[in-house]
N, C-alpha and C positions, 0 to 999 in steps of 0.2 A: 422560342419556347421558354417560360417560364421556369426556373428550377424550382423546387416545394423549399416552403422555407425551413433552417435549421432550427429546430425544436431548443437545441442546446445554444442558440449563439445571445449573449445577453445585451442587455441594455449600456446604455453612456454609462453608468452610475451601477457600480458592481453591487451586491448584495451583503448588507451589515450583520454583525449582530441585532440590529434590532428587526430584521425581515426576516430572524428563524422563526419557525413555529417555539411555541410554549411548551420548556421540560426537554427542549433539544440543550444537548452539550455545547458551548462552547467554545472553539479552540483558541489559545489564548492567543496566536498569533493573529487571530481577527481585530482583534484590540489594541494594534499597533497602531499608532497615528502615521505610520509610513509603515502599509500591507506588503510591499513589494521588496523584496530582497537584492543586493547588490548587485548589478549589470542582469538583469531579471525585465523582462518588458510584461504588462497584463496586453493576454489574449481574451476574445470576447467568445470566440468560440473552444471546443473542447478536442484537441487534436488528440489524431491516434498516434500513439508511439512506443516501439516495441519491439524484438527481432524481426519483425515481419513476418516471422514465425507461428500463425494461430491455430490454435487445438480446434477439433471440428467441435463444432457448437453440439451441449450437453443439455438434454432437461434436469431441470433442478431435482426431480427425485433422484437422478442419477447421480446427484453431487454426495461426495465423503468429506471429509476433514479430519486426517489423523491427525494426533497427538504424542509424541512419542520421546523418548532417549533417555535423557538425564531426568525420568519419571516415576512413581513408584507403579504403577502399571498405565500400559497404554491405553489409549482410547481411540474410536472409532465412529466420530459423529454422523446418522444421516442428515440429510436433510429436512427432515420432519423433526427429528431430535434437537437441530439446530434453531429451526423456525419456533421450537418451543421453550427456549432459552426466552430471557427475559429482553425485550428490544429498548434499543436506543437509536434518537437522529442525532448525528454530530452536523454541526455545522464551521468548515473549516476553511481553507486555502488550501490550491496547488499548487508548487513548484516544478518544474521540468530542468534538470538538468541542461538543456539544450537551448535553456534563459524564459522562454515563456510561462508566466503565474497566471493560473485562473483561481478569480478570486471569487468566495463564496459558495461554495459547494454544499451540499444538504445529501448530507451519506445515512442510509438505514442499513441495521443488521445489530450485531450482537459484538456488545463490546470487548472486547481480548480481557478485561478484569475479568467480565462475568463466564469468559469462554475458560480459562485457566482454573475457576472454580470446579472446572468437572476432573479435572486431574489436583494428584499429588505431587509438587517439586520436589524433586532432594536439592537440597541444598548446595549439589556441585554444580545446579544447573546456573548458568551463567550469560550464555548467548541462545540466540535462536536460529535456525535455519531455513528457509522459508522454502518451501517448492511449488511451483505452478504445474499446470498438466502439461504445458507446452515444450515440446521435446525440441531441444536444438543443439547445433554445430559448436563445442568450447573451440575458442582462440587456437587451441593447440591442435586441433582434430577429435574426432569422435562425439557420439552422441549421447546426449543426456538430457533428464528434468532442469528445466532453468530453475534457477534461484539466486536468493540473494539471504548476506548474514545481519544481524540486528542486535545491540544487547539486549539482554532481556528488558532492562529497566525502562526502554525506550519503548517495548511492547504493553508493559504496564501502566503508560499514560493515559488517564480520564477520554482523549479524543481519540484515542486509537481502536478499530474497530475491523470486523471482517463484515463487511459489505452486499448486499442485494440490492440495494435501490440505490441510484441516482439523481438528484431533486426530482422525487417525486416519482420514479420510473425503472423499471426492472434492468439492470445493468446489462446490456447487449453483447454478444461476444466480441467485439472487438475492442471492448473497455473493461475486458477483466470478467465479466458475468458470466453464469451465474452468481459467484462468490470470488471476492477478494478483498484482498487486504487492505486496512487504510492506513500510515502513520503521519501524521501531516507537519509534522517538527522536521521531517525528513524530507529530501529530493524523491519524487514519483517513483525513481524504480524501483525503491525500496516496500511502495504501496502496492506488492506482487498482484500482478493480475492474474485469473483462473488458481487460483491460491487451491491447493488440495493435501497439505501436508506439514508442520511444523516441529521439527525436531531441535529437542532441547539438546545442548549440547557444554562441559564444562571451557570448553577453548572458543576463542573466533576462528572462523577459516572464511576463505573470501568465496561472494558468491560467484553467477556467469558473468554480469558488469564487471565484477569485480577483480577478477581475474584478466579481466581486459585492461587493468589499470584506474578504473571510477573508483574513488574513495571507499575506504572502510564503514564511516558512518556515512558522510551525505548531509550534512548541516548547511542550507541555504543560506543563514544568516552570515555564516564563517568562509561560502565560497567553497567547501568541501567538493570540487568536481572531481579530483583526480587524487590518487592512490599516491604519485610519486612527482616530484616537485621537480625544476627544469634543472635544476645541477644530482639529480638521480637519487639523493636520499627520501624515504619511504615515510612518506607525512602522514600516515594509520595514527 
């Protein structure tokens, strides 16, 4: 018996900047004459990866996106309020921590600039907090929203964006959809899947990776996998 073929799995010849569409973003790391980041291999297809933990799949009117902390008041996007934000396609690369790059990606949704215009920063706001809907087991025991932490400034780049499409296709639950996060300067976990919550905050605190030991930021290009270095001081 035949298997149906993988919709997602791409060709010899990844996808450039010049195979975006016209008026997409994009990310400058496509523009590297070597895409692939240090001990990094490109995969052709698009792996799931993740606590193995996933939220029961949501219809997209059911989707929120709060806003909240270090803000002069909260906000509470639907998804019709979302969908009516101004759109953008980024077209970028993925990094996996776990060394696999898919390169070329074509992400739709609404960019994090155009999303933070709906709120007021104060000025102590500094990092971000990112939460998924996906409820899971911390390192230490007990349950919580997964998440991961980001500077802000890292939130504010031109390719960074909260997400509904995938080249060309509504983001599936098991990759994050209806809605998530994209930041593609960073390692994947930081590009939170089922993303439903962003809390400004003036301190860093680490997220659920992160608490496991994964890096504070997550820089592919710097090898950023791990929080703490083999003679035990704390490479944040």
């Amino acid at each position: 018996m035949d298997l149906p073929a993988d919709p997602k799995l791409q060709g010899a010849h990844p996808p450039g900047p010049e195979d975006a569409p016209l008026g997409a973003q994009i990310s400058p790391d496509m523009r590297r004459e070597n895409r692939i980041p240090p001990n990094q291999s490109r995969t052709k297809k698009w792996p799931v990866l993740d606590t193995g933990i996933h939220p029961k799949p949501i219809a997209p009117d059911d989707v929120t996106l709060e806003l909240y902390g270090e803000v002069e008041a909260p906000v509470l996007l639907t998804w019709a309020e979302l969908q009516a934000l101004p759109r953008a396609q980024v077209a970028a690369d993925m990094h996996c921590v776990t060394r696999w790059s898919r390169l070329g990606n074509l992400w739709e949704g609404v960019r994090t600039r155009d999303l933070l215009e709906q709120i007021t920063l104060k000025p102590t706001a500094k990092y971000v907090m990112v939460y998924g809907r996906d409820e899971v087991t911390f390192f230490r025991g007990g349950s919580a929203t997964w998440s991961t932490n980001l500077p802000l400034e890292y939130l504010l780049h031109d390719d960074c964006l909260v997400a509904w499409s995938h080249d060309g296709e509504p983001l599936s639950n098991e990759h994050g959809g209806p809605l998530r996060l994209v930041i593609p300067k960073l390692y994947a976990w930081k590009s939170a899947k089922w993303v439903s919550a962003l809390e400004f905050r003036q301190s860093d605190a680490p997220g659920y990776w992160e608490r496991g030991g994964y890096h504070m930021l997550g820089d592919p290009w710097k090898e950023q996998r791990f929080r703490f270095s083999e003679d035990g001081e704390d490479d944040q």
